[in-house]
Backbone bond lengths (Angstrom), bond angles and torsions (degrees), N, CA, C in turn:
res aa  C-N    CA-C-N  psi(-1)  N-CA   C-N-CA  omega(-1)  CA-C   N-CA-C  phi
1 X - - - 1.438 - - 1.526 108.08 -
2 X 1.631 114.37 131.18 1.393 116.01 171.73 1.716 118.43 -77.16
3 X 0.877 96.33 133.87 1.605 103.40 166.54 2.056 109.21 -156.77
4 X 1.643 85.90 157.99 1.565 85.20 -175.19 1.900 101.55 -86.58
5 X 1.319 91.87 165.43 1.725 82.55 177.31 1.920 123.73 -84.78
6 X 0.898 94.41 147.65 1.469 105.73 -168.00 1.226 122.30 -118.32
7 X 1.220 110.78 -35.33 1.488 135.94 147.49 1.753 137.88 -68.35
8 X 1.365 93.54 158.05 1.579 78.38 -178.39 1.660 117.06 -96.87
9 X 1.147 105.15 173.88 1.508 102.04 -172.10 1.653 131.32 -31.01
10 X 1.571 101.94 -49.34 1.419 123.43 -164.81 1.116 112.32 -102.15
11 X 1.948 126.65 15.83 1.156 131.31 159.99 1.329 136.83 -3.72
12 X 1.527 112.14 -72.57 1.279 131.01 150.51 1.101 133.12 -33.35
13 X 1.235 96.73 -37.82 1.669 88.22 178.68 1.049 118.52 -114.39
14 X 1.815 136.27 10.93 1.015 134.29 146.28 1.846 113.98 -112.36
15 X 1.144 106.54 47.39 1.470 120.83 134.84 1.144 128.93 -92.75
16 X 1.308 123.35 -14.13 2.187 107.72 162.23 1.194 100.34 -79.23
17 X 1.430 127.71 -30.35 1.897 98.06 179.35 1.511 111.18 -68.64
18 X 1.513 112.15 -17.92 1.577 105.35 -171.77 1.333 101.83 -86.58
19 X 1.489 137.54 2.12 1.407 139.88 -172.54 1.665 115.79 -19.06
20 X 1.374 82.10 -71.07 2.007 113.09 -157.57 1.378 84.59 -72.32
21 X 1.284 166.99 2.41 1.451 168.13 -165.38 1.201 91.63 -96.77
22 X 1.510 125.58 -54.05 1.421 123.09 -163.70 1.619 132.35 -4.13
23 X 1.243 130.51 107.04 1.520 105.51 -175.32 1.261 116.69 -126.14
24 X 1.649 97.24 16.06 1.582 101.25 164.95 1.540 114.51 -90.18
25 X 1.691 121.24 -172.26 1.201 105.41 -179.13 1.944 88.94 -115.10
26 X 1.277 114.98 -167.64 1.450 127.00 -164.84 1.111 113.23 8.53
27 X 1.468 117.74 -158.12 0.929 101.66 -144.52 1.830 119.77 -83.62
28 X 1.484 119.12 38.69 1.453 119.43 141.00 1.316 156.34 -61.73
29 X 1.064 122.41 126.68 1.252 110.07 -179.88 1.400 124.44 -88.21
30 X 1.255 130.89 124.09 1.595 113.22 -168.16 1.854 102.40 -139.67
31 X 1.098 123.72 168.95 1.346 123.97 -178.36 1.718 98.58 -163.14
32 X 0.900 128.05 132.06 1.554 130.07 -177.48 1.798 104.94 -93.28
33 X 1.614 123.56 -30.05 1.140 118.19 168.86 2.069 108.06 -120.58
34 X 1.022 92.55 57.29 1.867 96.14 -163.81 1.422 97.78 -61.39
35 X 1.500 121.79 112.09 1.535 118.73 -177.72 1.567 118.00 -73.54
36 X 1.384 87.89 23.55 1.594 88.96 -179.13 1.823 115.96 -102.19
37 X 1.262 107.87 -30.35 1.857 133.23 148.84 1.566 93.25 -29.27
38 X 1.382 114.33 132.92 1.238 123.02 177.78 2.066 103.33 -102.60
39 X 1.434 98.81 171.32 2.244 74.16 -174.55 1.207 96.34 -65.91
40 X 1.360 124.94 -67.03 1.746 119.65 -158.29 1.297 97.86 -58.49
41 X 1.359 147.50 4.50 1.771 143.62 170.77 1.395 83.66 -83.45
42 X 1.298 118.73 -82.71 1.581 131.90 -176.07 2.047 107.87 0.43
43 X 1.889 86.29 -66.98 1.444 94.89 167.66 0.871 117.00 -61.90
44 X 1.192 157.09 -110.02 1.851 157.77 -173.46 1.019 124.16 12.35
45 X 1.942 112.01 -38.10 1.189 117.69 -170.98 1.243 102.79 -103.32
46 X 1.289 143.50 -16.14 0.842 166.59 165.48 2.037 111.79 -51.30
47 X 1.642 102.27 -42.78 1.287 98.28 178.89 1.519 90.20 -111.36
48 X 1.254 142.30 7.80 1.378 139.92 -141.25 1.597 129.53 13.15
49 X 1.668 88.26 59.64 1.635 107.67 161.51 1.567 115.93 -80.04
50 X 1.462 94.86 -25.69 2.076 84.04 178.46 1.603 116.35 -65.28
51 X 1.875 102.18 -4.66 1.637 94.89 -173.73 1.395 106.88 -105.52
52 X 1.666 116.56 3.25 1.813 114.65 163.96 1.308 123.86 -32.92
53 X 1.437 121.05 -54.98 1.088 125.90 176.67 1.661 120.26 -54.48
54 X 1.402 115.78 1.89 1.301 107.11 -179.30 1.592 120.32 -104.35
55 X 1.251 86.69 18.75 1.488 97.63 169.40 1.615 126.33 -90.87
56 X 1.244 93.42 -7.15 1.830 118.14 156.85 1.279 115.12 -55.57
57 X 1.326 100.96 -46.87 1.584 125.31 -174.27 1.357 111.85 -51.65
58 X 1.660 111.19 -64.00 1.408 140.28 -160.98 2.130 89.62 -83.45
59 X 1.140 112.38 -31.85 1.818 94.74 173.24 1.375 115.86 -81.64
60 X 1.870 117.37 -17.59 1.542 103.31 168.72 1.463 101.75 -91.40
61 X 1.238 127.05 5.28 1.804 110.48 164.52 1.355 90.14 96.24
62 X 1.547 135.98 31.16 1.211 115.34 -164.26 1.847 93.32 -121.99
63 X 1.334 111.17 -24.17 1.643 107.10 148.41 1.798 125.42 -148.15
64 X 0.678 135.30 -177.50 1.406 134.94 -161.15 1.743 109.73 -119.39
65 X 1.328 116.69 147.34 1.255 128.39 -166.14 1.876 100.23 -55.64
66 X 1.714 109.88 -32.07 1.574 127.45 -170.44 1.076 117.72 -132.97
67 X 1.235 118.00 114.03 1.706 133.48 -160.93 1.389 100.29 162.82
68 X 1.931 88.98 152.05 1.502 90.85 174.58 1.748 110.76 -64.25
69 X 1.501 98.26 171.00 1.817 93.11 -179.65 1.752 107.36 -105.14
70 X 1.382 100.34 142.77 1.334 148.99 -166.33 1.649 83.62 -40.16
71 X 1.586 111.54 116.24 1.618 103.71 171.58 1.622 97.63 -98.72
72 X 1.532 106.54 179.26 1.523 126.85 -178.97 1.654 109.61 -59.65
73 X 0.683 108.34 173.92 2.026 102.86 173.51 1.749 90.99 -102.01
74 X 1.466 124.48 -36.72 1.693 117.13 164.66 1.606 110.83 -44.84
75 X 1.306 130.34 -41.68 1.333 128.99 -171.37 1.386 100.20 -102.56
76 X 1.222 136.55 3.52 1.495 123.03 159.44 1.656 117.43 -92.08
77 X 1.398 104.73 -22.48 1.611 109.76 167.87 1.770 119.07 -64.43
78 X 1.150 107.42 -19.24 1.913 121.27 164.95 1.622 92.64 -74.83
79 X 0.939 160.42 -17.84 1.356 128.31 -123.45 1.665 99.27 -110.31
80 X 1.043 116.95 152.73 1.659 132.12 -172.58 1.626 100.51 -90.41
81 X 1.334 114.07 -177.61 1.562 110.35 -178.67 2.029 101.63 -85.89
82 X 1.174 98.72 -27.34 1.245 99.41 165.35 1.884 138.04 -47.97
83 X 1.298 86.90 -45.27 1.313 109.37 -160.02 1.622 108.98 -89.08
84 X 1.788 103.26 -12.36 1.333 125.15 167.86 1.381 117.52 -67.79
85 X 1.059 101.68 -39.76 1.812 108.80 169.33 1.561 112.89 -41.45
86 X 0.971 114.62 -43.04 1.891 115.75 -170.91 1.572 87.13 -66.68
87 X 1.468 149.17 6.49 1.384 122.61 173.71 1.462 93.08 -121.72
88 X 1.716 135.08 30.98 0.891 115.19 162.44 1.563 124.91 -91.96
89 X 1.240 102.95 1.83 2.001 103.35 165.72 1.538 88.53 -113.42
90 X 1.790 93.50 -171.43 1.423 92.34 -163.95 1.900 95.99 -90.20
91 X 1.358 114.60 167.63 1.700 114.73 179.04 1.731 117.58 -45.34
92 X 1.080 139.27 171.54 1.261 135.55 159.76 1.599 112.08 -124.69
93 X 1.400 103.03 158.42 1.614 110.19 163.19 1.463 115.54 -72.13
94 X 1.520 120.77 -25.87 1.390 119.22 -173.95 1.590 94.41 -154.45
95 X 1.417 101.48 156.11 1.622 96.42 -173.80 1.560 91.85 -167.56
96 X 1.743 122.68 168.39 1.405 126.45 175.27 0.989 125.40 -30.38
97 X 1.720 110.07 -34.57 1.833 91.20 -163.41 1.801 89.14 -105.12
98 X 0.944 131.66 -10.40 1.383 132.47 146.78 1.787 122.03 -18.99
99 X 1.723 94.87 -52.12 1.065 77.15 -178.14 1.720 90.31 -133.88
100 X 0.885 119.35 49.51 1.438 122.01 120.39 1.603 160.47 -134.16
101 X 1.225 89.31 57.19 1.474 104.18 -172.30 1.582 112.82 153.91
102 X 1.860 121.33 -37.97 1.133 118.56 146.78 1.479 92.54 90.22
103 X 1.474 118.49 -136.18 1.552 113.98 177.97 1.633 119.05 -107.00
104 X 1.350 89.55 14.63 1.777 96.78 137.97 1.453 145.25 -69.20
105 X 1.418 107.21 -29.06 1.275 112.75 161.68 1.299 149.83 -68.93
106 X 1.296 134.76 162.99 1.750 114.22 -173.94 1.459 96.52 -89.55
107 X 1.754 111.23 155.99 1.704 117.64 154.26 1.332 116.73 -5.47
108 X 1.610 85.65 -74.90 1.639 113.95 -169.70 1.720 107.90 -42.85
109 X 1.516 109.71 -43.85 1.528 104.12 -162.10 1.755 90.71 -90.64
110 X 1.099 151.48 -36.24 1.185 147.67 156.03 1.465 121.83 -23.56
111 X 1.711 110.20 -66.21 1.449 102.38 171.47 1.294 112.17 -72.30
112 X 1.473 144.55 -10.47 1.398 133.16 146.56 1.103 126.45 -37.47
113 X 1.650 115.91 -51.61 1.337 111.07 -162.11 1.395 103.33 -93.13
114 X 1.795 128.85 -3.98 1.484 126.81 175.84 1.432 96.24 -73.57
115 X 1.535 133.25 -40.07 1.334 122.04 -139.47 1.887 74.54 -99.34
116 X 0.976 122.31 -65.29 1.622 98.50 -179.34 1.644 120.74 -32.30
117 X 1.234 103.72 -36.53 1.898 109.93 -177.18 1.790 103.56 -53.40
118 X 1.713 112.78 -38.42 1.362 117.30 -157.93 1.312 101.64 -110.94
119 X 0.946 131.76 2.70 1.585 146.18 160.62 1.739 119.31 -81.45
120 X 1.742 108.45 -43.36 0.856 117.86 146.38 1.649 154.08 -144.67
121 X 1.490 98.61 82.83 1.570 128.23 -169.74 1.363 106.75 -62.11
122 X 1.408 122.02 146.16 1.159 124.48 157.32 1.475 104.52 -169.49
123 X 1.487 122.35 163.06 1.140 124.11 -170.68 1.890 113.56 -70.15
124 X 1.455 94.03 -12.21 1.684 91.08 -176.50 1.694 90.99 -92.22
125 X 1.451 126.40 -55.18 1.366 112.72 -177.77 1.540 102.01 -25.34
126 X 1.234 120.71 -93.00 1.301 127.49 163.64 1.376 125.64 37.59
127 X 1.662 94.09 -77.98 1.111 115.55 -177.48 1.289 117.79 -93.28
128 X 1.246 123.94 -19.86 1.522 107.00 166.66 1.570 103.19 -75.55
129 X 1.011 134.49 4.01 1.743 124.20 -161.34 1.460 91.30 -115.48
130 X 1.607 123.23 -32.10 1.607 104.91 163.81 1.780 109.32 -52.93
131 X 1.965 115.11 -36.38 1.410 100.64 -143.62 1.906 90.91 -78.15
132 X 1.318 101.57 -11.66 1.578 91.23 -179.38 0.999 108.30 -91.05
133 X 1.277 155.25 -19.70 1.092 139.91 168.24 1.594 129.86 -53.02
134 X 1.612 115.60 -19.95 1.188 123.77 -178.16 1.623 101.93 -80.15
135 X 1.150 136.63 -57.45 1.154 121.08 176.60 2.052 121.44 -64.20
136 X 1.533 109.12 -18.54 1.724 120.04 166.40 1.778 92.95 -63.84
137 X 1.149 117.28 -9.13 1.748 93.77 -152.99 1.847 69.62 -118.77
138 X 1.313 157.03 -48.56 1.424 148.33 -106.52 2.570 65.64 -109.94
139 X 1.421 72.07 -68.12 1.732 70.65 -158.31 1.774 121.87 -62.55
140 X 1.517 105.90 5.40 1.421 107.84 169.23 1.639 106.64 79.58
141 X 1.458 137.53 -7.24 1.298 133.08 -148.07 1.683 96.71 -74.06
142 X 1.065 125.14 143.17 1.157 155.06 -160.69 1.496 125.72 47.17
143 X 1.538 121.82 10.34 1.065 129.73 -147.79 1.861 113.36 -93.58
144 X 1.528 126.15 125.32 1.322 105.96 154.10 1.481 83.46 -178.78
């Protein structure tokens, strides 16, 4: 998956000191001020310009404008048989819980609202969840 960088170089490897910070729930990792976000990253993600580039993605067929989004292979090694379901379509750039609530929400309510997304697909869902996403992405709501 393309994305621009947002982070700083050594990311990786200063995420075990940020462990115990954690403020997502399962197996996410989340940080609302992660000093590892560089400022102009800060911004990007902020309007989710670091995920432009994934529209590269979605022209080789490798993910779709609507789908849940593409987790880590670290957070797919937690995952229950349940929670496996969100990789049965292909990933998305924007998807339900995208635009509702974003990284406000828990795990738990995330893989809810993916497996509802793939339970019930249709070309209008679709499309109303692109038209919300432009104002989830203009006003920043749940985002960091």
């Amino acid at each position: 998956m393309f994305k621009f960088r947002s982070m700083c170089v050594d990311a990786d490897k200063r995420l075990r000191e940020l462990h115990d910070r954690n403020e997502a729930s399962g197996p996410l990792f989340k940080i609302k001020e992660d000093p590892r976000i560089t400022r102009v990253g800060r911004w990007m993600r902020k309007y989710s310009i670091d995920e432009f580039p994934q529209l590269l993605n979605v022209l080789r067929g490798e993910m779709s404008l609507v789908g849940p989004r593409p987790p880590l292979p670290v957070e797919t090694e937690q995952y229950d048989d349940e929670q496996w379901r969100r990789l049965e379509v292909p990933p998305g750039m924007t998807g339900l819980w995208q635009v509702s609530g974003r990284s406000a929400l828990s795990f738990e309510e995330m893989v809810r609202l993916d497996l509802f997304y793939i339970e019930n697909w249709s070309v209008g869902f679709d499309l109303s969840l692109l038209m919300r996403t432009i104002p989830a992405v203009i006003f920043s709501r749940g985002a960091y």
